[in-house]
C-alpha positions as CSV (number, residue, x, y, z in Angstrom):
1,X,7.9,26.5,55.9
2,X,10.1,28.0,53.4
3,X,13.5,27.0,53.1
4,X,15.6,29.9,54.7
5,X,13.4,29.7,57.3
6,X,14.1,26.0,57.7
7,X,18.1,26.4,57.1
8,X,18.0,29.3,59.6
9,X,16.7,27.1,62.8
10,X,18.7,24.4,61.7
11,X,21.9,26.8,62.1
12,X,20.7,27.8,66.0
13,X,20.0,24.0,66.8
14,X,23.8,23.4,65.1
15,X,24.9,26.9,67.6
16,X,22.9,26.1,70.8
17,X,24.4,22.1,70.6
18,X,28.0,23.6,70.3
19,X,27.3,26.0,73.4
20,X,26.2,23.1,75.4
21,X,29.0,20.7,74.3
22,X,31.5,23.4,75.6
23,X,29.6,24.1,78.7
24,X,29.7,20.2,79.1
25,X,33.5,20.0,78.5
26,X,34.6,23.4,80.6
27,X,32.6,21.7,83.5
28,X,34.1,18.5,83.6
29,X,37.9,19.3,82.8
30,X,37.3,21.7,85.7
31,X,36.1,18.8,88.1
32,X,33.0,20.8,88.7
33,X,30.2,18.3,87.3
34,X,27.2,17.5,89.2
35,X,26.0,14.4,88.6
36,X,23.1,15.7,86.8
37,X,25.4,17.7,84.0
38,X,27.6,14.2,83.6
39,X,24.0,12.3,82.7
40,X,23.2,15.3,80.4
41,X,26.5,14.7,78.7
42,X,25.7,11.2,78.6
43,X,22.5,11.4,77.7
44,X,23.5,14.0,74.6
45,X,26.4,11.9,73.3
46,X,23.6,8.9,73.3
47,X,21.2,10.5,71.6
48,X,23.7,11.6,68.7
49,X,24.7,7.8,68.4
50,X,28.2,8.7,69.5
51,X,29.7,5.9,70.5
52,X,33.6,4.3,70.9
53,X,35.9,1.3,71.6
54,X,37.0,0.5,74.3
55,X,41.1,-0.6,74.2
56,X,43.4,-1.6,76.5
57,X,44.8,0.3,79.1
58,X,42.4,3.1,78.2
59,X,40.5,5.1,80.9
60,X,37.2,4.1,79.4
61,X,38.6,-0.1,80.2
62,X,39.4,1.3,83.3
63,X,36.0,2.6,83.9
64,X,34.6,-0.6,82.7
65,X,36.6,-2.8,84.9
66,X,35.2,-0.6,88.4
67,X,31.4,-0.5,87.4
68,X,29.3,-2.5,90.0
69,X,27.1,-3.8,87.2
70,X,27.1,-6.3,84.0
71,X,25.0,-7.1,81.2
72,X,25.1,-8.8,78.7
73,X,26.1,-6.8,76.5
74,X,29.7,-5.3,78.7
75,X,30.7,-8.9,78.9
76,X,32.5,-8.4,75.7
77,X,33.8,-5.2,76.6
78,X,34.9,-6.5,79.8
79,X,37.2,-9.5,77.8
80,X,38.8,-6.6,76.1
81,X,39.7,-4.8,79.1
82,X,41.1,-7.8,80.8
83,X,43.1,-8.8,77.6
């Protein structure tokens, strides 16, 4: 495969992941999400190795202090919430 053929479908992945990041983030600032579009989110920033802290007074230490559910590895997250 040469490589402008190569650069060129690297360029529509780079286009078609912007489109559906934007579709993702219209959907949910508009409250309309189906559970299904909030695990594709999920599932896209996971496999992209996003990842974040969780601080304080945050919405995300919020979220972590209703889940139903603990591992492991949210018991330190948890500590940081509930500093």
């Amino acid at each position: 495969m040469s490589e402008s053929t190569q650069e060129n479908k690297s360029l529509k992945l780079d286009a078609l992941q912007d489109l559906l990041i934007d579709e993702f983030t219209s959907r949910i600032q508009e409250g309309e999400a189906a559970p299904s579009l909030l695990n594709a989110a999920r599932q896209l920033l996971k496999d992209n190795n996003i990842h974040t802290s969780v601080s304080e007074g945050s919405p995300l230490a919020d979220l972590v202090n209703v889940l139903p559910f603990q591992d492991d590895d949210d018991e330190d997250l948890c500590a940081v919430a509930n500093e």
